[in-house]
N, CA, C and O atoms as CSV, one atom per row, in Angstrom:
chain,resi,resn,atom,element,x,y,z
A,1,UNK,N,N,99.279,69.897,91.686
A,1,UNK,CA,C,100.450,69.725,92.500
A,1,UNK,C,C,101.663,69.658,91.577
A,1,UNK,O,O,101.769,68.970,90.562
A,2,UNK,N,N,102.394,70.337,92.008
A,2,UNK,CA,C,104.246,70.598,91.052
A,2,UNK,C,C,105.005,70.402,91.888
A,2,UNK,O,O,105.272,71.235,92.754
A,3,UNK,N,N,105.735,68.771,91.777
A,3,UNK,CA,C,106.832,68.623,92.899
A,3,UNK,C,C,108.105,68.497,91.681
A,3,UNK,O,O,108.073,67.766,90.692
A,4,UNK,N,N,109.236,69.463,92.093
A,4,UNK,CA,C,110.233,68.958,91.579
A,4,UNK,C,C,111.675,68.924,92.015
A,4,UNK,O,O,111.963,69.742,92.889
A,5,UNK,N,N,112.526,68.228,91.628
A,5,UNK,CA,C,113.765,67.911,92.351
A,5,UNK,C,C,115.220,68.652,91.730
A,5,UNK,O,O,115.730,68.457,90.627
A,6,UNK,N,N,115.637,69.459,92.707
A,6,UNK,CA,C,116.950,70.461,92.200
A,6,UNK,C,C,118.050,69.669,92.287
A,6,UNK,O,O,117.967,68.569,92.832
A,7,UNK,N,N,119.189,70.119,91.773
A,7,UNK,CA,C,120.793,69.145,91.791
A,7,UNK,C,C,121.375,69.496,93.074
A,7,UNK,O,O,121.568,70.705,93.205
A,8,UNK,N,N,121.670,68.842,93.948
A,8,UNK,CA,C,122.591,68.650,95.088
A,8,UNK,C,C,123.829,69.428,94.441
A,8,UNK,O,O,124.452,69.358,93.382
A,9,UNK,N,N,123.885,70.299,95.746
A,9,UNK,CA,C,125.018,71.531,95.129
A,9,UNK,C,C,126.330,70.133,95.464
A,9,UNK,O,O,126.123,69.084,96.073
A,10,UNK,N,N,127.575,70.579,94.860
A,10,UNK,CA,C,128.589,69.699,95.147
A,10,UNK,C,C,129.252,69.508,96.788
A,10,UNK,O,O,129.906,68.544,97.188
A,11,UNK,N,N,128.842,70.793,97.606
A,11,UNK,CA,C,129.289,71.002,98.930
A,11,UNK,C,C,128.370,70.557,99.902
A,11,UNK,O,O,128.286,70.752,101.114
A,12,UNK,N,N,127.495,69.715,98.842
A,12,UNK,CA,C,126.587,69.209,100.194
A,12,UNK,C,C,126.848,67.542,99.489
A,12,UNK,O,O,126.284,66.604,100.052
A,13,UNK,N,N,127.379,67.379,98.737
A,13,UNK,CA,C,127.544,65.734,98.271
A,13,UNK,C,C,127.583,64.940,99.579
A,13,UNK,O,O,127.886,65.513,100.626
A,14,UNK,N,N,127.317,63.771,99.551
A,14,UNK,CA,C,127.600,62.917,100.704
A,14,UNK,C,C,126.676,62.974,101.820
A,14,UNK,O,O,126.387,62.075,102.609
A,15,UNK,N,N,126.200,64.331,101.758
A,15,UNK,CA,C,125.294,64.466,103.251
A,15,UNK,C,C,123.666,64.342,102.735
A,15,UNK,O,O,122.740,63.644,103.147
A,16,UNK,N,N,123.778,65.522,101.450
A,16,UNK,CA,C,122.002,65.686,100.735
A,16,UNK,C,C,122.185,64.658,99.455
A,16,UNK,O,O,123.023,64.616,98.555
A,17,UNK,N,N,120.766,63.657,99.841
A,17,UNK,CA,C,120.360,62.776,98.725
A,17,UNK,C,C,119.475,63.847,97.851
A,17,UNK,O,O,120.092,64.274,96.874
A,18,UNK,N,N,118.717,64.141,97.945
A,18,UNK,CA,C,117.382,65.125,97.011
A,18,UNK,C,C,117.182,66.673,97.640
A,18,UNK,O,O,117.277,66.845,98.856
A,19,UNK,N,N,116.932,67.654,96.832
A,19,UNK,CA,C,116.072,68.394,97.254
A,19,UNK,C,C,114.969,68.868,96.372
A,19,UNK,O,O,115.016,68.954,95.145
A,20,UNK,N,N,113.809,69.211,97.281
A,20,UNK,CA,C,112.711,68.940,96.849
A,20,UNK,C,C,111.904,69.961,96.956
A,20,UNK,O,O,112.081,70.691,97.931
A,21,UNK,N,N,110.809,70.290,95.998
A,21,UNK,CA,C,109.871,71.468,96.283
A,21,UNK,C,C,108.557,70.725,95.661
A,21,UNK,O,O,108.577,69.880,94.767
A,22,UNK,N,N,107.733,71.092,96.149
A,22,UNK,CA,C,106.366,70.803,96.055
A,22,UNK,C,C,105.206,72.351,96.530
A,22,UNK,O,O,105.196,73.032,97.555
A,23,UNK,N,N,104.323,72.435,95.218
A,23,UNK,CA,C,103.237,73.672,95.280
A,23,UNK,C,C,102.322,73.139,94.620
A,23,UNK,O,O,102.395,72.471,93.588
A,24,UNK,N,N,100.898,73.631,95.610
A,24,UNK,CA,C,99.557,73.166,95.058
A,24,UNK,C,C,99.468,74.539,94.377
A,24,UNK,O,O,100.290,75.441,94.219
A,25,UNK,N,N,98.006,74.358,93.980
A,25,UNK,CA,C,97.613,75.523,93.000
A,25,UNK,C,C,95.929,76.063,93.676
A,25,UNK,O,O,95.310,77.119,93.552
A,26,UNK,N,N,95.683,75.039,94.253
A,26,UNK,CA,C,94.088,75.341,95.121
A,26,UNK,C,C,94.286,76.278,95.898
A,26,UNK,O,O,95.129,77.175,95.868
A,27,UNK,N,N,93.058,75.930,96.978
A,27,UNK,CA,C,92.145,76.813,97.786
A,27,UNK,C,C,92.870,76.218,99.104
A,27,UNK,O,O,93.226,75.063,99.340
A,28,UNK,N,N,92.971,77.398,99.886
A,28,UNK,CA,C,93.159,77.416,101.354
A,28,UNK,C,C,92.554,76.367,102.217
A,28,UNK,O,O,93.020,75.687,103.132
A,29,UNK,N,N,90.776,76.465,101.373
A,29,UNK,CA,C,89.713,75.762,101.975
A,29,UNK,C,C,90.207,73.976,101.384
A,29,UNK,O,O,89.498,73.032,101.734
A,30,UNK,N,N,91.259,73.779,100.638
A,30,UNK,CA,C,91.216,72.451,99.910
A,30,UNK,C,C,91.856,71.827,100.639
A,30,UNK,O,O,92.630,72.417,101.392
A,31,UNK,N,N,91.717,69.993,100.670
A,31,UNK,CA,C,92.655,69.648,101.210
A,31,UNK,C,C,93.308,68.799,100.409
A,31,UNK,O,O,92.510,68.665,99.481
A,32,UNK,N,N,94.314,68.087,100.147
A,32,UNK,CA,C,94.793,66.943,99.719
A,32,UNK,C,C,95.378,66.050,100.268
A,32,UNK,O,O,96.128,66.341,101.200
A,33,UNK,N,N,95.237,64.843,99.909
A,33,UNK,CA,C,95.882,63.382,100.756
A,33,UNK,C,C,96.917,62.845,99.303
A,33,UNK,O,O,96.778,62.780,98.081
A,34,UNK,N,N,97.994,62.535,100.339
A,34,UNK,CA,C,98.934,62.104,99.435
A,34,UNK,C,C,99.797,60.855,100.731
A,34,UNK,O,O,100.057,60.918,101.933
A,35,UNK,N,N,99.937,60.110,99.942
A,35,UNK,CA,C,100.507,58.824,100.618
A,35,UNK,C,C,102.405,59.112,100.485
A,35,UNK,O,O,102.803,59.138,99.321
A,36,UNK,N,N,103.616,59.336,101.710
A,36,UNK,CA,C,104.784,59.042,101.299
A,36,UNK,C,C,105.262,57.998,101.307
A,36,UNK,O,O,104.712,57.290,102.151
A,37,UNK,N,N,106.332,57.318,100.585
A,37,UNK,CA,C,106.497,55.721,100.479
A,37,UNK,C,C,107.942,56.273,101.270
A,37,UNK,O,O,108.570,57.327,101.169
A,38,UNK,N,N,108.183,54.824,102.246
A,38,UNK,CA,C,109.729,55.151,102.946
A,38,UNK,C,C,110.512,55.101,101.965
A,38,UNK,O,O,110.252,54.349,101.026
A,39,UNK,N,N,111.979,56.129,101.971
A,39,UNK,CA,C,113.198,56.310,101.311
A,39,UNK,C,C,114.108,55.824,102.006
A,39,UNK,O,O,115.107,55.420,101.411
A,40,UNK,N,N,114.055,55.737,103.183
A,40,UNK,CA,C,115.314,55.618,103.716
A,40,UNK,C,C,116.627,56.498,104.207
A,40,UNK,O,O,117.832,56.248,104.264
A,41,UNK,N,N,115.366,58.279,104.715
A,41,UNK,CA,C,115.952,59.198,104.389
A,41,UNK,C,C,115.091,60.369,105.787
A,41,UNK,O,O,113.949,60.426,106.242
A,42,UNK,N,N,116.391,61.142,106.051
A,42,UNK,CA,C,115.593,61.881,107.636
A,42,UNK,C,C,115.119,62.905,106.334
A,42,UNK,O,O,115.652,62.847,105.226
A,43,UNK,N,N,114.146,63.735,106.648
A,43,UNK,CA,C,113.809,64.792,105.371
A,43,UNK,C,C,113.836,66.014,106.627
A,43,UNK,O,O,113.341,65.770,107.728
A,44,UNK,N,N,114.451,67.292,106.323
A,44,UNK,CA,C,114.230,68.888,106.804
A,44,UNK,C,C,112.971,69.311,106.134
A,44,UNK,O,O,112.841,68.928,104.972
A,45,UNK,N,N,112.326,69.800,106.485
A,45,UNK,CA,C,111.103,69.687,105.497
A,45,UNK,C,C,110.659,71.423,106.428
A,45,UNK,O,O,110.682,71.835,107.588
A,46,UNK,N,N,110.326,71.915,105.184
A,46,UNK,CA,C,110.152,73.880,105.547
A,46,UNK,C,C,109.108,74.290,104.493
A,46,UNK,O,O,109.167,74.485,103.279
A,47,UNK,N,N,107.921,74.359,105.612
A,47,UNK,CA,C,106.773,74.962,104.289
A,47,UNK,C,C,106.718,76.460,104.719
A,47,UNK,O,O,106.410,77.136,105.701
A,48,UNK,N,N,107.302,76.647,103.124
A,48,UNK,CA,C,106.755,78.159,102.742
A,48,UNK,C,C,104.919,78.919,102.941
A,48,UNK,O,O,104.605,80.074,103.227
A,49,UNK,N,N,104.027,77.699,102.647
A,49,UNK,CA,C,102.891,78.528,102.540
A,49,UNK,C,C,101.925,77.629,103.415
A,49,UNK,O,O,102.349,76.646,104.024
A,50,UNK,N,N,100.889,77.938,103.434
A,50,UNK,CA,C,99.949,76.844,103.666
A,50,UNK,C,C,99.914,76.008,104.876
A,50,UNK,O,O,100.851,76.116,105.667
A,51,UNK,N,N,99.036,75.258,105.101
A,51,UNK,CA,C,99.253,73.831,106.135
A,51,UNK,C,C,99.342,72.809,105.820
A,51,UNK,O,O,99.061,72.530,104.654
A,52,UNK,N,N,99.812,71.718,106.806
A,52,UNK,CA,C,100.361,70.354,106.802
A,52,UNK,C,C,99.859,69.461,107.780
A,52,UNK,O,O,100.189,69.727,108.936
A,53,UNK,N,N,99.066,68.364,107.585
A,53,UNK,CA,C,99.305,67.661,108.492
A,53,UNK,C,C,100.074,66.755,108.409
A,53,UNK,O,O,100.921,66.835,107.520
A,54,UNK,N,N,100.065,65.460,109.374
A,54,UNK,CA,C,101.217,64.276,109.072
A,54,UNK,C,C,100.232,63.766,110.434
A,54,UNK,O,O,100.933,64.197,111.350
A,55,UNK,N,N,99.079,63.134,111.082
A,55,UNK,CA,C,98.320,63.036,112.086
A,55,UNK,C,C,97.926,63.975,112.813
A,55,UNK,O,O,96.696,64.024,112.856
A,56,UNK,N,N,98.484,64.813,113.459
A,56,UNK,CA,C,98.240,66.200,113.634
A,56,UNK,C,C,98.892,67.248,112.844
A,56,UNK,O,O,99.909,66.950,112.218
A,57,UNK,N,N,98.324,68.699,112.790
A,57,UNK,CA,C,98.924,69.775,112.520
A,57,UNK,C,C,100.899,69.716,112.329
A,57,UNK,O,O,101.554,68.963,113.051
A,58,UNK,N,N,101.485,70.504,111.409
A,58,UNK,CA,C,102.785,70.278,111.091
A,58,UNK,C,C,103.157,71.932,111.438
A,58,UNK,O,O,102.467,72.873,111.045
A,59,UNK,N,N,104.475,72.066,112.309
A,59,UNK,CA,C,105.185,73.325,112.268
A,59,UNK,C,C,105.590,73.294,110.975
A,59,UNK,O,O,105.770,72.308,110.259
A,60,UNK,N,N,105.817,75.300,110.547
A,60,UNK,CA,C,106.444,75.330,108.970
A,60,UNK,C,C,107.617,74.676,109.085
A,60,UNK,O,O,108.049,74.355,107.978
A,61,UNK,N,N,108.507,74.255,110.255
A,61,UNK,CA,C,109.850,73.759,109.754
A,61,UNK,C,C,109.713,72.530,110.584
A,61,UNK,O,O,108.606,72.511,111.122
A,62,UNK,N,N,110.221,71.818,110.786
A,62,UNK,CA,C,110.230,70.429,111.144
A,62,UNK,C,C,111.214,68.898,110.470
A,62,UNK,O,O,111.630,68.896,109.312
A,63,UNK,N,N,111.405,67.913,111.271
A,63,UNK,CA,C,112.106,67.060,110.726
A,63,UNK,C,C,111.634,65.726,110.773
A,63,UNK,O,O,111.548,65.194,111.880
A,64,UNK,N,N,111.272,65.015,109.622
A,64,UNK,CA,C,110.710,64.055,109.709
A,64,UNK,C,C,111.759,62.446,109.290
A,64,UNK,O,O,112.349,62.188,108.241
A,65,UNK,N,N,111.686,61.859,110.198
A,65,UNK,CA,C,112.721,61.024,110.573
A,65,UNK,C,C,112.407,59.530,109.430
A,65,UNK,O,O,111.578,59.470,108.522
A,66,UNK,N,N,113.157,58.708,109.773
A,66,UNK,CA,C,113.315,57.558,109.155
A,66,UNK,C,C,112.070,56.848,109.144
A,66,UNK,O,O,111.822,56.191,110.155
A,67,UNK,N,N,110.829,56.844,107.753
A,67,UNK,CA,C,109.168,56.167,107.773
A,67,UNK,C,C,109.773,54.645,107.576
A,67,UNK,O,O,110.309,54.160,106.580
A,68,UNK,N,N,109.531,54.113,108.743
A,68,UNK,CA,C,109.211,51.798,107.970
A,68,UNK,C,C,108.270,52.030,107.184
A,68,UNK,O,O,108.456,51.230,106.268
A,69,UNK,N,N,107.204,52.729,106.913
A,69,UNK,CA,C,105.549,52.971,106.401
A,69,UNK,C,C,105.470,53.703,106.191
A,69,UNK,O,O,106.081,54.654,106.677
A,70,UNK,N,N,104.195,53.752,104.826
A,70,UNK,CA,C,103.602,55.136,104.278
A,70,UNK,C,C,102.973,55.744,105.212
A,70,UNK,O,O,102.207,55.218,106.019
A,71,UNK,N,N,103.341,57.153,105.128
A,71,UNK,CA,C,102.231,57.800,105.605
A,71,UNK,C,C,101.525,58.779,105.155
A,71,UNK,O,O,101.803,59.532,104.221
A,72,UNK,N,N,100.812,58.772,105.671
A,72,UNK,CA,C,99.348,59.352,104.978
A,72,UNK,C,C,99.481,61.056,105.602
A,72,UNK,O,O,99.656,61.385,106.775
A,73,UNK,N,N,99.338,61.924,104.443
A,73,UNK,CA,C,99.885,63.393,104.559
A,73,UNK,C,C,98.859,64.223,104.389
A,73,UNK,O,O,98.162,63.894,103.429
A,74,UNK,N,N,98.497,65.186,104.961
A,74,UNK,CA,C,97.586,66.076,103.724
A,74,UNK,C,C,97.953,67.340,103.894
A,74,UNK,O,O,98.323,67.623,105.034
A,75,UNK,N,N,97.960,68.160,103.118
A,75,UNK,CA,C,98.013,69.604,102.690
A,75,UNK,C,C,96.827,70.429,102.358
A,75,UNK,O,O,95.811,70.048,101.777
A,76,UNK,N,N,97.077,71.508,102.767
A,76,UNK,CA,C,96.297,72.624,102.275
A,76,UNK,C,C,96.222,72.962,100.709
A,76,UNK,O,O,97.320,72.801,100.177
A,77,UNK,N,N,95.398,73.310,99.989
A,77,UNK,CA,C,95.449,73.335,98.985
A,77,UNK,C,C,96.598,74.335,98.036
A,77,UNK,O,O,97.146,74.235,96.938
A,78,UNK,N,N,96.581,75.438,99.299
A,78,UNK,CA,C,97.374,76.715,98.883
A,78,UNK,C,C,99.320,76.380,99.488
A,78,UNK,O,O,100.133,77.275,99.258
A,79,UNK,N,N,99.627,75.538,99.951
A,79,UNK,CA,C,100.173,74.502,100.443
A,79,UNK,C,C,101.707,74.908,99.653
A,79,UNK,O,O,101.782,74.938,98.425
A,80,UNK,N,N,102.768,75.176,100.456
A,80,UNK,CA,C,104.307,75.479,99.491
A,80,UNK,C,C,105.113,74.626,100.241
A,80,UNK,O,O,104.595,74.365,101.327
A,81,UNK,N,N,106.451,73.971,100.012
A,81,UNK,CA,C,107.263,73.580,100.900
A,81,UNK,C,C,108.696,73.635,99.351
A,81,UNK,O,O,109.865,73.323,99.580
């Protein structure tokens, strides 16, 4: 897994805290569990490849709102966002 974080262009100051990319390197057939810790932050979240759950199945684009709690994620192995 390669997650890494780009610089907030200056015309989005104020509005974007992070942006973020994350790519597995596995199998379609793989899955992974990964725990998110709350930020304090709505996330746009757009997967390029692969699947997602979050309790059920995840559309490639979607918005995931303000977590009190971790939650428990998993991905496809072949998995882009």
């Amino acid at each position: 897994m390669r997650y890494t974080e780009h610089p907030v262009p200056p015309s989005l100051d104020g509005w974007v805290a992070a942006i973020w990319e994350l790519e597995n390197d596995g199998s379609a057939d793989d899955w992974i569990s990964q725990d998110a810790m709350p930020d304090g932050c709505v996330e746009l979240i757009f997967r390029r490849a692969g699947r997602s759950a979050w309790g059920t199945e995840q559309p490639p684009c979607f918005v995931a709102g303000i977590a009190e709690a971790a939650a428990a994620l998993r991905f496809s192995g072949d998995s882009a966002f």
